[in-house]
Short mmCIF file of the C-alpha atoms (twelve columns), coordinates in Angstrom:
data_MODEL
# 
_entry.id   MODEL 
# 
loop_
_atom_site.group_PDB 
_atom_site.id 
_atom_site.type_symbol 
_atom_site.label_atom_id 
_atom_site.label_alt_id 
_atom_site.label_comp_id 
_atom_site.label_asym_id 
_atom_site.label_seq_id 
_atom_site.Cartn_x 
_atom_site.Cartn_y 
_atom_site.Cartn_z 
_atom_site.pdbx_PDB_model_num 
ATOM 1   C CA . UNK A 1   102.895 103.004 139.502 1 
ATOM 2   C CA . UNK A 2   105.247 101.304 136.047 1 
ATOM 3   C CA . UNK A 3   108.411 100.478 137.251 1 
ATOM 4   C CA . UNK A 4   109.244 100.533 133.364 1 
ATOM 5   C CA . UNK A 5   112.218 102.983 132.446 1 
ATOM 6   C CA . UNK A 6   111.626 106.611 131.586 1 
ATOM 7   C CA . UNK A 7   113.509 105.853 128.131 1 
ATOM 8   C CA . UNK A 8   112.636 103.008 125.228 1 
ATOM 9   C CA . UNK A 9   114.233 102.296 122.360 1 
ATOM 10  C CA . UNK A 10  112.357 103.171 118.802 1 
ATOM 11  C CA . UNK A 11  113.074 103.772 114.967 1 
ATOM 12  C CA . UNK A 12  113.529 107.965 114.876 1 
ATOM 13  C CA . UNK A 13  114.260 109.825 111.793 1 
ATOM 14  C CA . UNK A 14  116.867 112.198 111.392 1 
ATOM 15  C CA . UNK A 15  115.176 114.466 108.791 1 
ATOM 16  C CA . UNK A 16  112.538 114.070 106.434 1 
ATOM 17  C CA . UNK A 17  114.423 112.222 103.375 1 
ATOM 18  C CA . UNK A 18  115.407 108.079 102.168 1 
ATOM 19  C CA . UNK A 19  115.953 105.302 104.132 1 
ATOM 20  C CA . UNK A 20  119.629 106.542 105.263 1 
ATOM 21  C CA . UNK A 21  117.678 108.793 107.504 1 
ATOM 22  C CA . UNK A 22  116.323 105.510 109.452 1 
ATOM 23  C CA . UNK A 23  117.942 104.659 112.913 1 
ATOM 24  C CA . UNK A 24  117.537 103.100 116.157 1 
ATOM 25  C CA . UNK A 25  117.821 105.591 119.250 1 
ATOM 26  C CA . UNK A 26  116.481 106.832 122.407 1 
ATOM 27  C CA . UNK A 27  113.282 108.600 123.219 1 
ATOM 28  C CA . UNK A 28  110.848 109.066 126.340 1 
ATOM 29  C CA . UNK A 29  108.244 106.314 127.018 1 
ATOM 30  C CA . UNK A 30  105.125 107.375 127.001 1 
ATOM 31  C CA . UNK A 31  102.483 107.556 129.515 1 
ATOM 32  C CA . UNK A 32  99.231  105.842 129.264 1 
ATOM 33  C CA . UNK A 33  96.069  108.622 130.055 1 
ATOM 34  C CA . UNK A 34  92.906  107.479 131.381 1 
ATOM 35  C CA . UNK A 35  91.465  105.242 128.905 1 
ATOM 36  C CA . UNK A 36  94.052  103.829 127.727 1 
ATOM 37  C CA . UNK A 37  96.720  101.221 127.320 1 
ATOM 38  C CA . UNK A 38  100.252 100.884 127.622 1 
ATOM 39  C CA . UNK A 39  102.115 98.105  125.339 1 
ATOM 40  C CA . UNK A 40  105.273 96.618  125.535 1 
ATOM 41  C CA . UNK A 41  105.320 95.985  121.185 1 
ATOM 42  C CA . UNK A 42  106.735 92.785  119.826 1 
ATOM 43  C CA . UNK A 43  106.010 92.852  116.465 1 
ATOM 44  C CA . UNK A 44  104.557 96.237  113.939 1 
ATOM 45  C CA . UNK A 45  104.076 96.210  110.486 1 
ATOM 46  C CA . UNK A 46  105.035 98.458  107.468 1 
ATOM 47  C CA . UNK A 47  102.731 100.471 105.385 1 
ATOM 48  C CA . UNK A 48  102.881 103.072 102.561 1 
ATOM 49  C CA . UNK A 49  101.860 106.244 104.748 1 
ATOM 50  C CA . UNK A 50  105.055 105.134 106.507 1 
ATOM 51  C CA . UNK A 51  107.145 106.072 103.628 1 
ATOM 52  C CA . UNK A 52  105.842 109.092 102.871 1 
ATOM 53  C CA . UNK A 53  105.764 110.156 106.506 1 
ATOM 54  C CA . UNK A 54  109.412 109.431 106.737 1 
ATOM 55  C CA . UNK A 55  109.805 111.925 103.646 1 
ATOM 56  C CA . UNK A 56  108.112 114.620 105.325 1 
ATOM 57  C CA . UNK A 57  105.349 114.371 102.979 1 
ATOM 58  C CA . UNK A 58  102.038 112.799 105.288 1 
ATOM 59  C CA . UNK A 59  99.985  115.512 107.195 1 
ATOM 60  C CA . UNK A 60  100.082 113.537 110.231 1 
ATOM 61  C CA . UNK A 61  96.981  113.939 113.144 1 
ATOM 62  C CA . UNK A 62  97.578  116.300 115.568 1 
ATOM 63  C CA . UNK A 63  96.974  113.388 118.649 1 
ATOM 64  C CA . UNK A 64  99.527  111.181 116.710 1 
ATOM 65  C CA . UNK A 65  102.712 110.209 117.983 1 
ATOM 66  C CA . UNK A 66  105.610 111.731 115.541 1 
ATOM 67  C CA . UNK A 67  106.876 108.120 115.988 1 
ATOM 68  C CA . UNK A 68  106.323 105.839 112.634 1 
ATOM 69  C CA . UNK A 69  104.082 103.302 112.708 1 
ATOM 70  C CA . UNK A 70  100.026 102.946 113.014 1 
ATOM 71  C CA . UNK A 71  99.685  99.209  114.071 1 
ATOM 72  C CA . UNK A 72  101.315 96.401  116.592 1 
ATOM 73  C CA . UNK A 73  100.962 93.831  118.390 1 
ATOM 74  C CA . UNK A 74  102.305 92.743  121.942 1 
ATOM 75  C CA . UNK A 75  102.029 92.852  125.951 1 
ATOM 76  C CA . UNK A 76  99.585  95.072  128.151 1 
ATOM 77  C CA . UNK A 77  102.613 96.654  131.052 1 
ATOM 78  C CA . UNK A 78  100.499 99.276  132.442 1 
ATOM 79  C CA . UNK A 79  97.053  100.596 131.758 1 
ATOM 80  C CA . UNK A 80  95.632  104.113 132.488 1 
ATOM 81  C CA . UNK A 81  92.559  104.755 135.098 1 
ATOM 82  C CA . UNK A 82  89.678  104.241 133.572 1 
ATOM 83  C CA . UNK A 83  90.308  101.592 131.478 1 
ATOM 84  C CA . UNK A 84  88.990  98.368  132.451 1 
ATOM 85  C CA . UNK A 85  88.643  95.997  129.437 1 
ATOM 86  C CA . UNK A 86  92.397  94.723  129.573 1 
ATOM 87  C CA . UNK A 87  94.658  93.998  132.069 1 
ATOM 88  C CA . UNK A 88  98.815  93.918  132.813 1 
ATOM 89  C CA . UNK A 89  99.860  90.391  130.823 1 
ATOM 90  C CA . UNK A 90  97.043  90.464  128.451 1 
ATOM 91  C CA . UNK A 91  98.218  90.259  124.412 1 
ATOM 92  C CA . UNK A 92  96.748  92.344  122.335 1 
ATOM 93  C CA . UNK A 93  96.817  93.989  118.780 1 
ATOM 94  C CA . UNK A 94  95.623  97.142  117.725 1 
ATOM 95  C CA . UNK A 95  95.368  99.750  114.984 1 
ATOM 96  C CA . UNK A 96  96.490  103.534 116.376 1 
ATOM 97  C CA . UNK A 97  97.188  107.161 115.075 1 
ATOM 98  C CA . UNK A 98  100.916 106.240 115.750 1 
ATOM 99  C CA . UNK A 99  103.607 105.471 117.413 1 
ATOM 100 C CA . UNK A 100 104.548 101.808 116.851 1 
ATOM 101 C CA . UNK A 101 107.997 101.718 115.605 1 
ATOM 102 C CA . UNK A 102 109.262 101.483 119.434 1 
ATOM 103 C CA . UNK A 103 109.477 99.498  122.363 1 
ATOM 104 C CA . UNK A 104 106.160 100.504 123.897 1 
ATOM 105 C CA . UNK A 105 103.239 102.850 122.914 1 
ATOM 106 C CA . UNK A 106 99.875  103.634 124.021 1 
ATOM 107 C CA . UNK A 107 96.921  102.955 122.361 1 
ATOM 108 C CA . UNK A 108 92.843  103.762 123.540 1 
ATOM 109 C CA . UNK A 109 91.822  100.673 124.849 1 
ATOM 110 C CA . UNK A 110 88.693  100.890 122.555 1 
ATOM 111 C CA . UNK A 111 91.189  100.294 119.483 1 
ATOM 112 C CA . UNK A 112 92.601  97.229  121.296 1 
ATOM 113 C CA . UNK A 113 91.768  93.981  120.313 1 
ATOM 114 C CA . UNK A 114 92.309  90.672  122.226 1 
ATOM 115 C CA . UNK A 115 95.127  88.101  120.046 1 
ATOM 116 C CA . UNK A 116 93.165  84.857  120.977 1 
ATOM 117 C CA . UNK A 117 94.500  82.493  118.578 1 
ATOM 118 C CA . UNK A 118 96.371  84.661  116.728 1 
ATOM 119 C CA . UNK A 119 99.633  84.813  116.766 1 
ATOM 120 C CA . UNK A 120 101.247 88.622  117.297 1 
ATOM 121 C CA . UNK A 121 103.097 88.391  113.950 1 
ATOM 122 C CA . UNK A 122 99.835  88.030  112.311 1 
ATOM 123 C CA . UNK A 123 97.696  90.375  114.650 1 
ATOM 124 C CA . UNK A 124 100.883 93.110  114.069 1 
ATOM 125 C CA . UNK A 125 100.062 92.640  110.430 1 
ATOM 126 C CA . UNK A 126 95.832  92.742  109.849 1 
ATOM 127 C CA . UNK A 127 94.434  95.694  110.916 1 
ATOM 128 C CA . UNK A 128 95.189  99.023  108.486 1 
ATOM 129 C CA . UNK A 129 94.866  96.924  105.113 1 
ATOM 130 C CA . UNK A 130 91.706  94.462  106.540 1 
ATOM 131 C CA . UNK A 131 89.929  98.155  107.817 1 
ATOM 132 C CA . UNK A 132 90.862  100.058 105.435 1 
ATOM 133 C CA . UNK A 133 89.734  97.025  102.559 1 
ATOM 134 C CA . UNK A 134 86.599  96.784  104.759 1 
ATOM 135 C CA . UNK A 135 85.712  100.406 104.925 1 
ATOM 136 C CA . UNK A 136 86.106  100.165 101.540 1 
ATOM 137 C CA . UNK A 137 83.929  97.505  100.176 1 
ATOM 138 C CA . UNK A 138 81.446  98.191  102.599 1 
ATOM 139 C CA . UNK A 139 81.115  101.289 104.521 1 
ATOM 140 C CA . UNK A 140 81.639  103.533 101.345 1 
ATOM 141 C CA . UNK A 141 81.057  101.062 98.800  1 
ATOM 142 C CA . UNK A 142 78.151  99.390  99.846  1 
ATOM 143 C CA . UNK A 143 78.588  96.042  97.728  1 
ATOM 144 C CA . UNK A 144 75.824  94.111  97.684  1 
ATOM 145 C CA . UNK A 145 75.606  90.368  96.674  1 
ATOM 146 C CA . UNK A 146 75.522  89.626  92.722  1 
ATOM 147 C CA . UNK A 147 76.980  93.250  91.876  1 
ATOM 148 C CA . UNK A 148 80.253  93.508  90.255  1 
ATOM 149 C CA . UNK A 149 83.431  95.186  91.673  1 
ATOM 150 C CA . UNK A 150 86.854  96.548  90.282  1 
ATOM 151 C CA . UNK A 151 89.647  96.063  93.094  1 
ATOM 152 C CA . UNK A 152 92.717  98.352  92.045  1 
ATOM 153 C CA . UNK A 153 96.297  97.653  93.059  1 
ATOM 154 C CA . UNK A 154 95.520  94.263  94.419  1 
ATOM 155 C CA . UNK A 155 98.133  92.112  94.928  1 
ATOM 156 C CA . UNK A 156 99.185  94.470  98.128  1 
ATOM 157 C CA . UNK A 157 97.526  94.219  101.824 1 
ATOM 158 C CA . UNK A 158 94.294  96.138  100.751 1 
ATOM 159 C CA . UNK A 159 93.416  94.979  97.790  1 
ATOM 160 C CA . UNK A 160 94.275  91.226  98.645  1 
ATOM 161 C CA . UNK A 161 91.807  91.756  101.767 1 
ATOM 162 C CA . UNK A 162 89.424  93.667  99.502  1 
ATOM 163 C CA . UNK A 163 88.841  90.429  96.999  1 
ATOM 164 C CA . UNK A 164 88.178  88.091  100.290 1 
ATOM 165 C CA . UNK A 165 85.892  90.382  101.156 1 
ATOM 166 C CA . UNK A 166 83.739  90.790  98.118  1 
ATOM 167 C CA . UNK A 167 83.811  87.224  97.450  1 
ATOM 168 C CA . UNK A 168 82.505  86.771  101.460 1 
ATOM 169 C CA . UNK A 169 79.640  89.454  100.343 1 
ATOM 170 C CA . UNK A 170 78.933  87.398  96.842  1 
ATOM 171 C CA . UNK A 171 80.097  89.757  94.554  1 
ATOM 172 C CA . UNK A 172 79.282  88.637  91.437  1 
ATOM 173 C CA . UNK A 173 82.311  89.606  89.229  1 
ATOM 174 C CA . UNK A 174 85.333  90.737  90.900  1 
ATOM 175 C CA . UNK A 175 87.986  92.575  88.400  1 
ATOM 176 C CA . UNK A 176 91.254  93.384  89.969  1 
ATOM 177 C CA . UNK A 177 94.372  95.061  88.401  1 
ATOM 178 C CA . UNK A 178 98.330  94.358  88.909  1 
ATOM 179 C CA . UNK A 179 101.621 94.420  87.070  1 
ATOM 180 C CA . UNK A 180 102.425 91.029  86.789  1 
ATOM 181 C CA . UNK A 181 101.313 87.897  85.805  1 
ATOM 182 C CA . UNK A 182 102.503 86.348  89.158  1 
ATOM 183 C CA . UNK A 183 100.572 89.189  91.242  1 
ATOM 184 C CA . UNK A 184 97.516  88.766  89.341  1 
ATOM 185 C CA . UNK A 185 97.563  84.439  89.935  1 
ATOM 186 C CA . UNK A 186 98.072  85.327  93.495  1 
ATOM 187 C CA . UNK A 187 94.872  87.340  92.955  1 
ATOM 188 C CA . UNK A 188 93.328  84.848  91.269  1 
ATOM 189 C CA . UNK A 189 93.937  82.443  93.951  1 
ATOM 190 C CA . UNK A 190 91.838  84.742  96.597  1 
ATOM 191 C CA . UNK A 191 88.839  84.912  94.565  1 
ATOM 192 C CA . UNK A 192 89.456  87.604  91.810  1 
ATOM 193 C CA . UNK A 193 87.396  86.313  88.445  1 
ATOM 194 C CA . UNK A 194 89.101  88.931  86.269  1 
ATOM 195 C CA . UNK A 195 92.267  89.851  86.285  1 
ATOM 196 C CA . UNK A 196 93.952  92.832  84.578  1 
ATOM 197 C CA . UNK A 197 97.329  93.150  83.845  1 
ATOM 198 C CA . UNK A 198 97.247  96.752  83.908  1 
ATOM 199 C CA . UNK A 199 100.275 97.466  81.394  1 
ATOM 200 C CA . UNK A 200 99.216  95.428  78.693  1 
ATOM 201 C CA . UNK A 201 95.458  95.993  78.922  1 
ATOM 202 C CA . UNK A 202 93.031  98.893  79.452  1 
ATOM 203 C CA . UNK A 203 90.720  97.866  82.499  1 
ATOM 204 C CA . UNK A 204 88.400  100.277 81.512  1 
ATOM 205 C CA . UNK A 205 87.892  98.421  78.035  1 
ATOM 206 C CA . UNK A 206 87.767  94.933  79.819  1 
ATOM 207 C CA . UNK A 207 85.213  96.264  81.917  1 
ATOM 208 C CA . UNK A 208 83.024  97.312  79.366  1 
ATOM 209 C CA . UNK A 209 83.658  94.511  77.852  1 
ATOM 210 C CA . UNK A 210 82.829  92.077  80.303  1 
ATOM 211 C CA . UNK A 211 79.782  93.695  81.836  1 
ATOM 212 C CA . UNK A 212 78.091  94.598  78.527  1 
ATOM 213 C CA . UNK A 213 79.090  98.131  78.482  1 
ATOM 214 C CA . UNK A 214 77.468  98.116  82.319  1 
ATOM 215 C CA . UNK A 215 80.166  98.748  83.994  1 
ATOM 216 C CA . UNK A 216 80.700  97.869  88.354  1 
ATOM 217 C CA . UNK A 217 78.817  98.957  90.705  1 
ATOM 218 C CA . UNK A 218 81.864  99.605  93.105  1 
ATOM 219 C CA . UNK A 219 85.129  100.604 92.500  1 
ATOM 220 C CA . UNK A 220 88.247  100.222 94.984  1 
ATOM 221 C CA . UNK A 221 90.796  103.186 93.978  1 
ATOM 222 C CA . UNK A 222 94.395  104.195 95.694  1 
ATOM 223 C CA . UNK A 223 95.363  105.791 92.405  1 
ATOM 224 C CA . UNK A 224 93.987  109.252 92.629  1 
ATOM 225 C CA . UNK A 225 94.464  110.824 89.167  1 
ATOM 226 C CA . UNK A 226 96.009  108.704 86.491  1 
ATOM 227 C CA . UNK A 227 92.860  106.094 86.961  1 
ATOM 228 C CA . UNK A 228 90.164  108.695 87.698  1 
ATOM 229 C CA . UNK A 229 89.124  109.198 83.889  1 
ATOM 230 C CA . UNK A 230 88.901  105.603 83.027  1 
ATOM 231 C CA . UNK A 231 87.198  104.758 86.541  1 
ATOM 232 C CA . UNK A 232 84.441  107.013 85.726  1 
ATOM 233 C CA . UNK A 233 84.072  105.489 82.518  1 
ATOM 234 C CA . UNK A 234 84.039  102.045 84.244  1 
ATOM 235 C CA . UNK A 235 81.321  102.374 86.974  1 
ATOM 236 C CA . UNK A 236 77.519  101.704 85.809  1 
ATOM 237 C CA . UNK A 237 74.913  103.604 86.837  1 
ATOM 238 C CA . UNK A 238 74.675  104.764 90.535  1 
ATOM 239 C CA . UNK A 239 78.030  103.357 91.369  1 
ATOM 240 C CA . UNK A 240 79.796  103.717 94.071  1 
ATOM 241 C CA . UNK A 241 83.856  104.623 94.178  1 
ATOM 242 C CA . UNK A 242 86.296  105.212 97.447  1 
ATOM 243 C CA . UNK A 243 89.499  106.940 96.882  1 
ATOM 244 C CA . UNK A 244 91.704  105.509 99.613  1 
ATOM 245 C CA . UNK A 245 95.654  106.810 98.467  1 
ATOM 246 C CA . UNK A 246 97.150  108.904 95.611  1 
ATOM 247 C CA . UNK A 247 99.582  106.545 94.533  1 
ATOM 248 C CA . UNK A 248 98.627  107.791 90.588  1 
ATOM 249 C CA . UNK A 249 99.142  111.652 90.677  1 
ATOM 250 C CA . UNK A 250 97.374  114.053 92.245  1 
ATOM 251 C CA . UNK A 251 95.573  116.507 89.890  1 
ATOM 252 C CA . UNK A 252 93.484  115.682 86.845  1 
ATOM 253 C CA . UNK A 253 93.255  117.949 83.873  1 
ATOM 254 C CA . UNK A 254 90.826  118.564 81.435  1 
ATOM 255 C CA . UNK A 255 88.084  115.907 83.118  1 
ATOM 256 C CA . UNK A 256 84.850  115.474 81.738  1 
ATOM 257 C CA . UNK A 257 82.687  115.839 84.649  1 
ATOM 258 C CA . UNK A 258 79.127  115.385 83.103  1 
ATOM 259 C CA . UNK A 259 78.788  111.174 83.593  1 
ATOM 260 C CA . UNK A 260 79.293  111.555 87.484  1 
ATOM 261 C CA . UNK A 261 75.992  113.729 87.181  1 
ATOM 262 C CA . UNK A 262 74.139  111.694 84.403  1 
ATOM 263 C CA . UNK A 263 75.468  108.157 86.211  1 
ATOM 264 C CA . UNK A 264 74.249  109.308 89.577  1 
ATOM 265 C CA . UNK A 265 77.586  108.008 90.544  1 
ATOM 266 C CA . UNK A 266 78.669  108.640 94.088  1 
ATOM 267 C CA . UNK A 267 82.696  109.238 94.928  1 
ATOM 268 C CA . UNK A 268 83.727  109.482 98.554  1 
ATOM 269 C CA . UNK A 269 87.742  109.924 99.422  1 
ATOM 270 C CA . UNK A 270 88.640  108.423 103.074 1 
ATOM 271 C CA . UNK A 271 91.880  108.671 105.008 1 
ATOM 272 C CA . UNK A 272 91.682  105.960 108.120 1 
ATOM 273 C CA . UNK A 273 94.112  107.803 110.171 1 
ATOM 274 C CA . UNK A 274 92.699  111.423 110.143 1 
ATOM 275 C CA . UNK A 275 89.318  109.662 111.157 1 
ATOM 276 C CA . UNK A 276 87.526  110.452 115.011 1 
ATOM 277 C CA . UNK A 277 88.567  107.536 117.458 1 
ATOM 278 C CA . UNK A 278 84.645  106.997 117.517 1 
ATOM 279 C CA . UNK A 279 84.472  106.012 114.176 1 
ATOM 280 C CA . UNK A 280 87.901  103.959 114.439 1 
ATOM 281 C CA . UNK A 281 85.724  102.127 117.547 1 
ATOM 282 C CA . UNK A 282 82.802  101.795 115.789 1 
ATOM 283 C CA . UNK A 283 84.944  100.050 113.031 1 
ATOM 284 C CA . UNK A 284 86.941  97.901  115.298 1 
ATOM 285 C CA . UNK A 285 83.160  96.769  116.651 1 
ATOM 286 C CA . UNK A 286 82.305  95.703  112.995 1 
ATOM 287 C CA . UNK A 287 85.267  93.967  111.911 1 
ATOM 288 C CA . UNK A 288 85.258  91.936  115.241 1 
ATOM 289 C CA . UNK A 289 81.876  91.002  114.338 1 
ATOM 290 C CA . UNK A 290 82.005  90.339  110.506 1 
ATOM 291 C CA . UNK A 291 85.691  89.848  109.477 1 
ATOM 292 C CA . UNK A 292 88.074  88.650  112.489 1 
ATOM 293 C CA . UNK A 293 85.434  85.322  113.130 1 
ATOM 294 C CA . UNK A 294 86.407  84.279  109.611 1 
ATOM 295 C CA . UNK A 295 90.351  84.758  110.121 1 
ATOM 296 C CA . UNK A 296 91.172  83.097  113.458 1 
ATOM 297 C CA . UNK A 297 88.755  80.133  111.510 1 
ATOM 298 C CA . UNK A 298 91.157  80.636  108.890 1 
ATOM 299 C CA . UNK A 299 88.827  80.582  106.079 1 
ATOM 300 C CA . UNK A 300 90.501  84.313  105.211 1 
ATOM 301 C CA . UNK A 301 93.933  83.813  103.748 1 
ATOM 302 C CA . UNK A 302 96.498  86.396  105.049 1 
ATOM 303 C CA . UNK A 303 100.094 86.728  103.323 1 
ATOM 304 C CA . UNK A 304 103.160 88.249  105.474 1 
ATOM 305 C CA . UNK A 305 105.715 88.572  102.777 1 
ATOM 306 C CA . UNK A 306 109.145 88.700  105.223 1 
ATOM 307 C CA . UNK A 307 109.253 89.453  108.268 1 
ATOM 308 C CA . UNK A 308 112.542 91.879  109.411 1 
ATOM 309 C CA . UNK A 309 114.281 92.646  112.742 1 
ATOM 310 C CA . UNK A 310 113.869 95.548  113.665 1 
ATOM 311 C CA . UNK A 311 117.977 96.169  113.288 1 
ATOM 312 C CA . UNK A 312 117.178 96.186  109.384 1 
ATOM 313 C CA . UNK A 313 114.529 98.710  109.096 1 
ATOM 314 C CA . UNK A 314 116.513 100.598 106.625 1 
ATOM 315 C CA . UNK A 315 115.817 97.218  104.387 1 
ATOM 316 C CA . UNK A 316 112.162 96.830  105.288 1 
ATOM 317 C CA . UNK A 317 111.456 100.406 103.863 1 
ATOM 318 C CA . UNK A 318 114.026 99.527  100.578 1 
ATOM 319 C CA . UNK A 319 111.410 96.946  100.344 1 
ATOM 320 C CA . UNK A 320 108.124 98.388  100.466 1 
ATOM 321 C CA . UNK A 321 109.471 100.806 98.439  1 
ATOM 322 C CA . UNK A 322 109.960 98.459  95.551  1 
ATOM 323 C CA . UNK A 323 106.816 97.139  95.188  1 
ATOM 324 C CA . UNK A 324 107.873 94.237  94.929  1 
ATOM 325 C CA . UNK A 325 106.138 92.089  96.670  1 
ATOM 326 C CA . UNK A 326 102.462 90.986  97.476  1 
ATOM 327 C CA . UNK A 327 101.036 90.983  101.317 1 
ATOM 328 C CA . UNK A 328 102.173 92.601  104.359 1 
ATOM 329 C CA . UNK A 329 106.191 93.332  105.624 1 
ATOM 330 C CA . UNK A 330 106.172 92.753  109.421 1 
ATOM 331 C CA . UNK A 331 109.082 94.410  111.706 1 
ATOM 332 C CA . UNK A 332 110.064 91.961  114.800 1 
ATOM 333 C CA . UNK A 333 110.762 94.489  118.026 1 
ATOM 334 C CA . UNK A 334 114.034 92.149  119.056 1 
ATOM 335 C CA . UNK A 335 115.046 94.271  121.986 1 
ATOM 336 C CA . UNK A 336 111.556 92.761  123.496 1 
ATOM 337 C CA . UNK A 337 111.917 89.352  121.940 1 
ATOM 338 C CA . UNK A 338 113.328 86.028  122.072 1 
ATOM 339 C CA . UNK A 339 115.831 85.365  119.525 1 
ATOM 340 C CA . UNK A 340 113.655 82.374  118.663 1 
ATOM 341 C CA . UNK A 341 109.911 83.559  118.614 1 
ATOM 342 C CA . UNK A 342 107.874 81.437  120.268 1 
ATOM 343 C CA . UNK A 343 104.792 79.858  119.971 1 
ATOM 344 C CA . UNK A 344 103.286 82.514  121.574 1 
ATOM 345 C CA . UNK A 345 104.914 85.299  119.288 1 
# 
């Protein structure tokens, strides 16, 4: 039986609204169930669906924890039943349906991965943008070595592990978009061969440009609306797009709907969070076999922007909220860590 309190701290909001509605409080612990883990979380990491839960606007799963907060890293303290691949002391990271902006949360043990030489800032940091990139690229997109790709919103977690990962898979061009020129060198620097700096150039017209009026076989989209037109335009024959966020609007008027028929062109929308914990295993199976080999080698390049106490969470949000930034914003748990993180951490 845990001898761990009935209570942990964690960051609650007060009602769906800004960052003023951010704080640090009490809640109940939860309990592991059979197959899975309980873990005591030293470091989590921001993402977008964070925001917009916090607004009240994110349809959250009905198994997730109303806690913020889909991945961490930290210690095994207790495990349920029937789960056998981890035990108490082990450090692990993991992707879940929520739950991670506290002390301690559970997580399947299917979804757990070992940290081996990473360290938990990093492993807090991988696992939404590197499956969600992968997924991407290659579940829905199906790249293939010597086709061409168009990577939107790049400079961020996704779309940075998105390039790596067509480069990895020999993409033959890889076009990205971003608002900067600094964003775009950073993309650049990953393996992007054509950047787009998307307020002073149409991508769609580079594109065409570039390929011969061809267009990419794949296209990477968290846009939604304002880029559907142009991304339709900008795929080649049987092409392949995923529609991962809705960052660009919601509804498109007045579309021209004939090329997805005449291009053969094949659009599939995914949402990693509403997805069955078999497919999230099935996923965590193929990235440890084709993607996390390549990191702990280091021959992946992974960018933590800051990394915040967890005191300053009102900041962390102000942040990701800016967009301003490239990588990943990482949130240290410092009511279960050293004031100095150590090697371990």
């Amino acid at each position: 039986m845990s001898q761990l309190p009935p209570s942990m701290k964690a960051v609650l909001v007060k009602q769906p609204g800004g960052v003023d509605q951010l704080y640090i409080g009490e809640t109940e612990r939860p309990a592991p169930k059979a197959s899975e883990l309980l873990v005591e979380i030293h470091y989590f990491a921001l993402n977008r669906m964070d925001v917009i839960q916090r607004e009240g606007r994110y349809p959250v799963p009905p198994q997730a924890s109303p806690i913020l907060g889909v991945e961490m890293a930290g210690v095994v303290v207790e495990t349920g039943a029937e789960a056998k691949k981890f035990k108490v002391g082990d450090r692990v990271f993991g992707l879940m349906y929520g739950g991670a902006y506290a002390q301690y949360a559970t997580i399947d043990e299917g979804s757990a991965l070992p940290l081996g030489r990473l360290s938990m800032e990093l492993g807090a940091s991988l696992l939404e943008c590197w499956y969600t990139a992968f997924q991407a690229v290659h579940l829905i997109g199906n790249l293939r070595k010597g086709e061409d790709i168009l990577i939107h919103a790049a400079s961020g977690g996704v779309g940075t592990a998105a390039i790596q990962l067509a480069k990895l898979a020999g993409a033959r061009r890889i076009f990205v978009t971003a608002s900067s020129p600094e964003k775009l060198e950073y993309c650049r620097k990953l393996g992007a061969t054509h950047p787009i700096n998307y307020r002073e150039q149409s991508f769609k017209d580079v594109v065409l440009k570039e390929t011969g009026g061809r267009g990419v076989d794949v296209i990477c989209d968290y846009l939604l609306a304002s880029y559907f037109v142009d991304n339709i335009a900008s795929l080649a024959v049987d092409g392949r797009m995923s529609l991962q966020g809705t960052m660009g609007g919601l509804v498109c008027e007045n579309v021209n709907l004939v090329p997805i028929l005449f291009k053969r062109l094949r659009i599939e929308g995914s949402a990693l969070r509403s997805r069955s914990l078999e497919y999230q295993h099935d996923l965590t199976v193929a990235f440890c076999e084709k993607v996390l080999p390549y990191l702990e080698a280091g021959d992946l390049s992974w960018h933590i922007n800051k990394t915040f106490d967890w005191a300053d969470i009102k900041e962390a949000h102000q942040l990701m909220e800016s967009n301003k930034f490239t990588g990943k914003i990482v949130v240290r748990v410092t009511d279960n860590t050293k004031p100095a993180t150590s090697k371990n951490d």
